[in-house]
N, CA and C atoms as an extended XYZ file, in Angstrom:
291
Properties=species:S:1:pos:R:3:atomname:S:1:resname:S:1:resid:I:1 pbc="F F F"
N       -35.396      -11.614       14.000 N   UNK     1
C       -34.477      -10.650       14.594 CA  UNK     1
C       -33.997       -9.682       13.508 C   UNK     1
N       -34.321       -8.437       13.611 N   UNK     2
C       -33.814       -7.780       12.796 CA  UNK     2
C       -32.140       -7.421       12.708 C   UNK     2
N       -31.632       -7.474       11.751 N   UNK     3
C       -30.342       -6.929       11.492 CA  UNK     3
C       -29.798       -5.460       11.357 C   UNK     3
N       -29.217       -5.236       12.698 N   UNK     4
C       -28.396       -3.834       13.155 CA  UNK     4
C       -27.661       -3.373       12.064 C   UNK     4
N       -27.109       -4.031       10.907 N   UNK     5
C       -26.104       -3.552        9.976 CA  UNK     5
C       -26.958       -2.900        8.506 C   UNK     5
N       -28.274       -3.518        8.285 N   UNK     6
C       -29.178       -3.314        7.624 CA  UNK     6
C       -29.197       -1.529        7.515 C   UNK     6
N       -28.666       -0.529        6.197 N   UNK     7
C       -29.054        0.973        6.345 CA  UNK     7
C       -27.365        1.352        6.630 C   UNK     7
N       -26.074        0.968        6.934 N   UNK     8
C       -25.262        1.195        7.452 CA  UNK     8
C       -24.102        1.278        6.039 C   UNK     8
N       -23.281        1.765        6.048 N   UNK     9
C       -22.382        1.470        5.247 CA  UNK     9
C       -20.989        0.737        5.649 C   UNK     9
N       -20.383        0.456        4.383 N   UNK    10
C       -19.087       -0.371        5.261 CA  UNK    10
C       -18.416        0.087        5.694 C   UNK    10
N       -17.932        1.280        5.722 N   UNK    11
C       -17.098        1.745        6.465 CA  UNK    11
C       -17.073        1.289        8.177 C   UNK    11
N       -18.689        2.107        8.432 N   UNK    12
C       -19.723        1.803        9.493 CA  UNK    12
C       -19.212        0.480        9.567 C   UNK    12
N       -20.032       -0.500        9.273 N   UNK    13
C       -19.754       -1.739        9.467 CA  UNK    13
C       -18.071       -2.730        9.801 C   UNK    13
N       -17.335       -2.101        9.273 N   UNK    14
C       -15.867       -2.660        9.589 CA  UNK    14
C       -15.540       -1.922       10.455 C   UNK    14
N       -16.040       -0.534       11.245 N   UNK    15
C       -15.546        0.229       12.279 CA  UNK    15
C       -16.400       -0.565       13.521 C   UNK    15
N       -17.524       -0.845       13.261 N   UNK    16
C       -18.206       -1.532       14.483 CA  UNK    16
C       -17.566       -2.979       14.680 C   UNK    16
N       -16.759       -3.624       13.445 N   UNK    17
C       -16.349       -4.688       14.134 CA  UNK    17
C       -15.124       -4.523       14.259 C   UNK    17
N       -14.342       -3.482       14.446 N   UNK    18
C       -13.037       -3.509       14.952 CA  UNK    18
C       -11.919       -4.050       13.562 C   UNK    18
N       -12.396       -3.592       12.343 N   UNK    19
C       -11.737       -3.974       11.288 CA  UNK    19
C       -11.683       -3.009       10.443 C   UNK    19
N       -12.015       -1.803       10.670 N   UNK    20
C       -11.410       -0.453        9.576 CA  UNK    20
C       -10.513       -0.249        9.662 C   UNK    20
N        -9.317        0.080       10.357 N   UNK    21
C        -7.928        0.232       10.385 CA  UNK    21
C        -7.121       -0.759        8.912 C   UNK    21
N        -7.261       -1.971        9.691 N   UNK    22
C        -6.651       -3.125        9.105 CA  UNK    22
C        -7.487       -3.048        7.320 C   UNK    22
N        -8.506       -2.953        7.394 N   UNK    23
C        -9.503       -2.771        5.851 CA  UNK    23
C        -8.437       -1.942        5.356 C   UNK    23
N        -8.451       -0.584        5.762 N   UNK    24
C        -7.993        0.605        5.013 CA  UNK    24
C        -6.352        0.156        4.511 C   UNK    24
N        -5.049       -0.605        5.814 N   UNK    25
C        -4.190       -0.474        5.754 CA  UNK    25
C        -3.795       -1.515        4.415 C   UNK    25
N        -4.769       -2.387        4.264 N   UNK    26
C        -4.752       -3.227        3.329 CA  UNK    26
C        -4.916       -2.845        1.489 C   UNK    26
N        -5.867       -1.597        1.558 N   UNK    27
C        -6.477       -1.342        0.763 CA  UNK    27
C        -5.398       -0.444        0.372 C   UNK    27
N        -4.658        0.392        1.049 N   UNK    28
C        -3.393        1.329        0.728 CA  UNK    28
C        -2.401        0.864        0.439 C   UNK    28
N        -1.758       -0.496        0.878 N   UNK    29
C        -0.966       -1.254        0.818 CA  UNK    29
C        -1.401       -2.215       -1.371 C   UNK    29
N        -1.987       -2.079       -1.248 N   UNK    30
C        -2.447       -2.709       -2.533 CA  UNK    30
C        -2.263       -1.767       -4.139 C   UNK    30
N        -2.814       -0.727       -3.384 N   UNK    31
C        -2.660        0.867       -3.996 CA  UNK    31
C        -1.050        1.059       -4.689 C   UNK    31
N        -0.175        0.828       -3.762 N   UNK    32
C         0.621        1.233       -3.403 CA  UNK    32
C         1.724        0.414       -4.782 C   UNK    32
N         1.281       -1.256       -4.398 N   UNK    33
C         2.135       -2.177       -4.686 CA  UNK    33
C         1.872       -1.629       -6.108 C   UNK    33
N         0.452       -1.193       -6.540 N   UNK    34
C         0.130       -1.524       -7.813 CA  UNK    34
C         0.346       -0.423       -8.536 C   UNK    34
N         0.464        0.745       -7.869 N   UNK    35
C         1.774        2.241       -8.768 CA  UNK    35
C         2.967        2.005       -9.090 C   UNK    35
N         3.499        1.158       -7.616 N   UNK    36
C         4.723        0.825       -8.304 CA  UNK    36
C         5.163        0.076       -9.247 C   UNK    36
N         4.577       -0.918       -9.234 N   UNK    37
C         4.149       -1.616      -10.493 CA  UNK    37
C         4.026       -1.051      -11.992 C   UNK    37
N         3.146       -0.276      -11.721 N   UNK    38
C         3.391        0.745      -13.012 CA  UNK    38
C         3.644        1.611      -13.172 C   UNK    38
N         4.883        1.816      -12.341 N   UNK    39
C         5.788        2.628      -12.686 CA  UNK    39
C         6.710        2.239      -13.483 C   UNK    39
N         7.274        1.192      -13.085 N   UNK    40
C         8.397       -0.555      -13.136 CA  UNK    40
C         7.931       -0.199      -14.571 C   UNK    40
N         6.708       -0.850      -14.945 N   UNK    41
C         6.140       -1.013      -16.356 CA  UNK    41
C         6.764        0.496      -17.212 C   UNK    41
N         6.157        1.578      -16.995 N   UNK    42
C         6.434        2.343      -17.675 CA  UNK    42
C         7.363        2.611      -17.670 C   UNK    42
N         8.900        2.370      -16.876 N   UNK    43
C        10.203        2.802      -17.342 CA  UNK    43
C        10.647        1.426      -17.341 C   UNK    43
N        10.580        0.260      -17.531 N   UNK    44
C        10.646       -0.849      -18.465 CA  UNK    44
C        11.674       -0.916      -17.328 C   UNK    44
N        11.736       -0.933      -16.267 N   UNK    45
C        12.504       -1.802      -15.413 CA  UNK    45
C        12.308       -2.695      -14.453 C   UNK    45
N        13.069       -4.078      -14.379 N   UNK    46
C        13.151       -5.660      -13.620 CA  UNK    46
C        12.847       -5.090      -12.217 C   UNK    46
N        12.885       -5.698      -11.812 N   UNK    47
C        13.040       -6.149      -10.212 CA  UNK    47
C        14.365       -5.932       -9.693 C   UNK    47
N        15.177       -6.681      -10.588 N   UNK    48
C        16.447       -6.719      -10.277 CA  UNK    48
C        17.226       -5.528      -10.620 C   UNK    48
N        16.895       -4.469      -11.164 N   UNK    49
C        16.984       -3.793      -11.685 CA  UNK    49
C        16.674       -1.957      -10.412 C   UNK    49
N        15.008       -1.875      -10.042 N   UNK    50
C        15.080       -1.056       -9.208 CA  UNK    50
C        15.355       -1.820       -7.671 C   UNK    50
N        16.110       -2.841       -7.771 N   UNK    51
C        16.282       -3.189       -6.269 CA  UNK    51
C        17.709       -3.039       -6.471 C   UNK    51
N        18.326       -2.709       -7.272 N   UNK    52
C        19.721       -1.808       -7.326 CA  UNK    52
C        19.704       -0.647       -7.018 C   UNK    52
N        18.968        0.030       -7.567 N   UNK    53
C        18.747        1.008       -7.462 CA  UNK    53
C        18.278        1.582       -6.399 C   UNK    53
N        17.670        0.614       -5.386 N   UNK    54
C        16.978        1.252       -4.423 CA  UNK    54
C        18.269        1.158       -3.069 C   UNK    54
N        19.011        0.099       -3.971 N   UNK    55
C        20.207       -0.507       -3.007 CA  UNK    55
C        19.722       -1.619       -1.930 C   UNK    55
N        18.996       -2.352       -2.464 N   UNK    56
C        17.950       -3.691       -1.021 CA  UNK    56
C        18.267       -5.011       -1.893 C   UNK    56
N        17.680       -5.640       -1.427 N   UNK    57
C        17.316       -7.042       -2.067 CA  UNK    57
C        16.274       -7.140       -2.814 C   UNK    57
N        16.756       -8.111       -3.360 N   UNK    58
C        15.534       -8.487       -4.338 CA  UNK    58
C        14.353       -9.354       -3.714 C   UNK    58
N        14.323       -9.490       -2.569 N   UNK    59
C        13.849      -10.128       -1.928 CA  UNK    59
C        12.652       -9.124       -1.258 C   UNK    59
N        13.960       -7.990       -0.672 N   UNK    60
C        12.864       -6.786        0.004 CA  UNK    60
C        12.062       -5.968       -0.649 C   UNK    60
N        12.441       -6.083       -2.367 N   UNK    61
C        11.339       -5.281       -3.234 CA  UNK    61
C         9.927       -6.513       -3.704 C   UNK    61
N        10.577       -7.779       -3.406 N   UNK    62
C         9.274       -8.459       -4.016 CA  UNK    62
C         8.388       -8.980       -2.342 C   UNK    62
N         8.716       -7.932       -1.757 N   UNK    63
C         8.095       -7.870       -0.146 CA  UNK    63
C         6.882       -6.583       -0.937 C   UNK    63
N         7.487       -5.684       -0.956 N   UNK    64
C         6.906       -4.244       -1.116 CA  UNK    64
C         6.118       -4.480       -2.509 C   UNK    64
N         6.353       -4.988       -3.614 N   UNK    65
C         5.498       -5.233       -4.439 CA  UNK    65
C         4.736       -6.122       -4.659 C   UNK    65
N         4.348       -7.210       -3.463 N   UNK    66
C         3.617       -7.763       -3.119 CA  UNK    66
C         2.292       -7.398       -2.509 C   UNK    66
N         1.232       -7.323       -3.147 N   UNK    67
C        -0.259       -6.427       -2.287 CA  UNK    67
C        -0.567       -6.907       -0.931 C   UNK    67
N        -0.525       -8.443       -0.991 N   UNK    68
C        -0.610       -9.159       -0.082 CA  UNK    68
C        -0.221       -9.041        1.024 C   UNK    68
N         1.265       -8.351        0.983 N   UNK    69
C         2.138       -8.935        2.392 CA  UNK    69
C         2.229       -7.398        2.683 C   UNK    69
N         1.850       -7.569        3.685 N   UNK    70
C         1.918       -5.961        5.222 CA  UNK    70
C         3.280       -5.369        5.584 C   UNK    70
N         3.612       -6.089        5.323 N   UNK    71
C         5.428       -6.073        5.554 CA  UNK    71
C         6.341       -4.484        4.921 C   UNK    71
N         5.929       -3.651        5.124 N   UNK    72
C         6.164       -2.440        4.522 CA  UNK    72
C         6.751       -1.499        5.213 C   UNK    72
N         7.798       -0.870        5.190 N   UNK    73
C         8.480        0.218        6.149 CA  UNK    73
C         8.493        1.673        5.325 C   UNK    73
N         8.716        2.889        5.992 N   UNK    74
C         8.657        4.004        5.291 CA  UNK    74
C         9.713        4.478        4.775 C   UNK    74
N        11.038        3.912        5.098 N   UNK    75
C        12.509        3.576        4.403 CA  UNK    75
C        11.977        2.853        3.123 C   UNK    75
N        11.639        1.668        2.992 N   UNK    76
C        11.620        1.175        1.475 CA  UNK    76
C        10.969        1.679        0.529 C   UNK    76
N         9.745        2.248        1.476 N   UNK    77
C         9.064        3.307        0.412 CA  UNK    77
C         9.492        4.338        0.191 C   UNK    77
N        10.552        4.855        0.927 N   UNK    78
C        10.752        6.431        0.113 CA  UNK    78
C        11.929        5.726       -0.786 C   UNK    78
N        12.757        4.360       -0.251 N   UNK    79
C        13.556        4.366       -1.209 CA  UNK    79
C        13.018        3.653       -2.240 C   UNK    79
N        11.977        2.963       -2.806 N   UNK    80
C        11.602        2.810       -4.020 CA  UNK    80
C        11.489        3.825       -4.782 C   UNK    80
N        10.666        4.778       -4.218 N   UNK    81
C         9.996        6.491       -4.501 CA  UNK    81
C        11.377        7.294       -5.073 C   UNK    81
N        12.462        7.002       -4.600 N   UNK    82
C        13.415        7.861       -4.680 CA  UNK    82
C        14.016        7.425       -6.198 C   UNK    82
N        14.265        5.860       -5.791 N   UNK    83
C        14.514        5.311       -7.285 CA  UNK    83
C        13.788        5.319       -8.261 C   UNK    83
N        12.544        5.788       -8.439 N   UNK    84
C        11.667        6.238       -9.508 CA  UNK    84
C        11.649        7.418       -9.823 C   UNK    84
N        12.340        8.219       -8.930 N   UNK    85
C        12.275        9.601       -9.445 CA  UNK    85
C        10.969       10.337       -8.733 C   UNK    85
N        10.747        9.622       -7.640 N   UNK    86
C         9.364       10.428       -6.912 CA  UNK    86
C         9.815       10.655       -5.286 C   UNK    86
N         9.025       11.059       -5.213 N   UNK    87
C         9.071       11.969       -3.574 CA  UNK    87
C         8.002       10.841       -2.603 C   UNK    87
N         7.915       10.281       -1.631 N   UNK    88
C         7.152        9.657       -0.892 CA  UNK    88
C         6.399       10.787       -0.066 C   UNK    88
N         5.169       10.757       -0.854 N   UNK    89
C         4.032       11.773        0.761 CA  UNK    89
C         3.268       10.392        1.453 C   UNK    89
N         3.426       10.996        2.908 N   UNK    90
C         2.316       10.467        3.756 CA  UNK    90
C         0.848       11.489        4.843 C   UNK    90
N         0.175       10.835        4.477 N   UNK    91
C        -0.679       12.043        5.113 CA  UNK    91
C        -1.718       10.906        6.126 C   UNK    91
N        -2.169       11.561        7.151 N   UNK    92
C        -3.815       11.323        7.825 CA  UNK    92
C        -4.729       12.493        7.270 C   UNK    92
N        -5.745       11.847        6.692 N   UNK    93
C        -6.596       12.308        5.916 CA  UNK    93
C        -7.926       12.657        7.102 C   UNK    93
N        -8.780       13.278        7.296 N   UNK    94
C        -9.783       13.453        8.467 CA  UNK    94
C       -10.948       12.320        7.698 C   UNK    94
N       -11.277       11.563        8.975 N   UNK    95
C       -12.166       10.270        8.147 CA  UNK    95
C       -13.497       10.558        7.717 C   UNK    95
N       -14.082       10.184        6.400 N   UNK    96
C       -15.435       10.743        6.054 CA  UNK    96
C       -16.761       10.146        7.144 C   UNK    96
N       -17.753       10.873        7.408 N   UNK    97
C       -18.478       10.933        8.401 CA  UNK    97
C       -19.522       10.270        7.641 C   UNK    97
């Protein structure tokens, strides 16, 4: 039996099984954790530290700087963003063909 996925790319392939969304949201979510991260790094500040700053818990920043966990709102991100001194963009990008 030949294999339908054989010639295809993944994109292709996680869109035919109903798993590009979730791929991508994962893959941004990881992105994400791991700027902020080094951001943290480069202005040498804790946890405890921009979760003052952001005014949350320390609980809700080691949510958001977690790659793992989905758990992400566009409030914590602009207020991390804000406490770093950055602006939060969000965009839909047109998907490559």
């Amino acid at each position: 039996m030949k294999n339908p996925h054989i010639g295809s790319t993944l994109e292709e392939f996680l869109a035919e099984e109903g798993m590009l969304a979730a791929a991508q949201a994962t893959v941004a979510k990881r992105m994400v954790a791991r700027q902020l991260a080094d951001l943290m790094k480069k202005e040498k500040l804790t946890k405890d530290a921009l979760a003052k700053r952001m005014k949350t818990s320390r609980a809700a920043l080691d949510r958001l700087l977690d790659p793992a966990n989905p758990s992400v709102t566009l409030t914590t991100l602009g207020k991390a963003a804000c406490a770093l001194g950055r602006t939060l963009r969000v965009e839909l990008a047109e998907a490559a063909r």
